[in-house]
C-alpha positions as CSV (number, residue, x, y, z in Angstrom):
1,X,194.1,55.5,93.2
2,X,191.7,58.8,93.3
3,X,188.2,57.8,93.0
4,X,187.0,61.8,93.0
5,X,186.3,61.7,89.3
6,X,183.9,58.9,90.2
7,X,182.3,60.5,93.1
8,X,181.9,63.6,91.0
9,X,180.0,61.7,88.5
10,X,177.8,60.2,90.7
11,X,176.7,62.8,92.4
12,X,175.4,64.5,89.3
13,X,173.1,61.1,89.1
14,X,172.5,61.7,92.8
15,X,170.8,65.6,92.0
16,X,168.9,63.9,89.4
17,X,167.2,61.2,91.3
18,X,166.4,63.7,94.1
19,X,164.4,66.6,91.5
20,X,161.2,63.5,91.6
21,X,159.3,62.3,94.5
22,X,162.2,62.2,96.7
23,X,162.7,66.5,97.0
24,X,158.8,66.3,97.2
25,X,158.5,64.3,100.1
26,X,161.5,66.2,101.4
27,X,159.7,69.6,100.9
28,X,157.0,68.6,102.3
29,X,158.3,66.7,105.7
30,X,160.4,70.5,106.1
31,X,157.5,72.9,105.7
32,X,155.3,70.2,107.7
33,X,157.8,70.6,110.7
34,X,157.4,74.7,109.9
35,X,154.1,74.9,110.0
36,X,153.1,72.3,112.5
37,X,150.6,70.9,109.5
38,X,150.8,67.8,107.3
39,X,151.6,68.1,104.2
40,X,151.3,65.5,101.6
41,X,153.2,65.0,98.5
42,X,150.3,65.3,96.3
43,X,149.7,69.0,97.6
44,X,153.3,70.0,96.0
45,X,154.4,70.8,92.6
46,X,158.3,72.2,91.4
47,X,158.9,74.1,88.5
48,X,162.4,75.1,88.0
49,X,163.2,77.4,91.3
50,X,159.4,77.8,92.8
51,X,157.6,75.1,95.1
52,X,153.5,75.6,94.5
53,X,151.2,74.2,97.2
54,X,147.7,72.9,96.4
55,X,145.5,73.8,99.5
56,X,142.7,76.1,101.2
57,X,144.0,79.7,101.5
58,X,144.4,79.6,104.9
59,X,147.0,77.0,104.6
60,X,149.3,78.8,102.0
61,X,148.8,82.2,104.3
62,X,151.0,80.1,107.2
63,X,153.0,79.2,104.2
64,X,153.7,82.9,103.8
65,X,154.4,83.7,107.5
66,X,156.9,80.8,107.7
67,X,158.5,81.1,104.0
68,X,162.0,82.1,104.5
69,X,162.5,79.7,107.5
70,X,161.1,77.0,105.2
71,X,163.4,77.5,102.4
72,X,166.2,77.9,104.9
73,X,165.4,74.9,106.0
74,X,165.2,73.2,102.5
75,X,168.8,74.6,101.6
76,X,170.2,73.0,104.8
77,X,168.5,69.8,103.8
78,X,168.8,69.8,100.0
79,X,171.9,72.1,99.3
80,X,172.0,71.3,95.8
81,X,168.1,72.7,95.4
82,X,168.0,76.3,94.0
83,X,164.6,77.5,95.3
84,X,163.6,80.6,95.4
85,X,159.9,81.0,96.3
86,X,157.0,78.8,97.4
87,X,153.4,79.7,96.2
């Protein structure tokens, strides 16, 4: 019996449950590792394709430096993620 149809399905439940807390916490474990400072859920905010970070300017400046090998990094981890820029 082919059970794709299902798994199909379920993954769209799967993206769903991932766009909350979850890709938070994600986000902020991957640009944590980046920038060798912790990052905490509360300092993150998605809408649609853009990540915003709450924090002292020097912070989001090492944001910056590191931004294209953070969001690397977020498409390896969350593939089905579409972000495009982190503020």
């Amino acid at each position: 019996m082919d059970y794709n149809h299902i798994n199909s399905f379920l993954g769209k439940f799967k993206e769903v449950l991932l766009k909350g807390e979850e890709t938070r916490e994600a986000v902020a474990i991957i640009i944590s590792k980046n920038i060798g400072v912790e990052i905490v859920t509360k300092m993150i905010r998605i809408k649609s394709t853009t990540i915003y970070i709450d924090g002292s300017g020097m912070l989001k400046s090492e944001i910056l430096m590191h931004k294209q090998s953070i969001l690397r990094d977020i498409i390896k981890i969350l593939p089905m993620s579409r972000f495009t820029d982190i503020r």
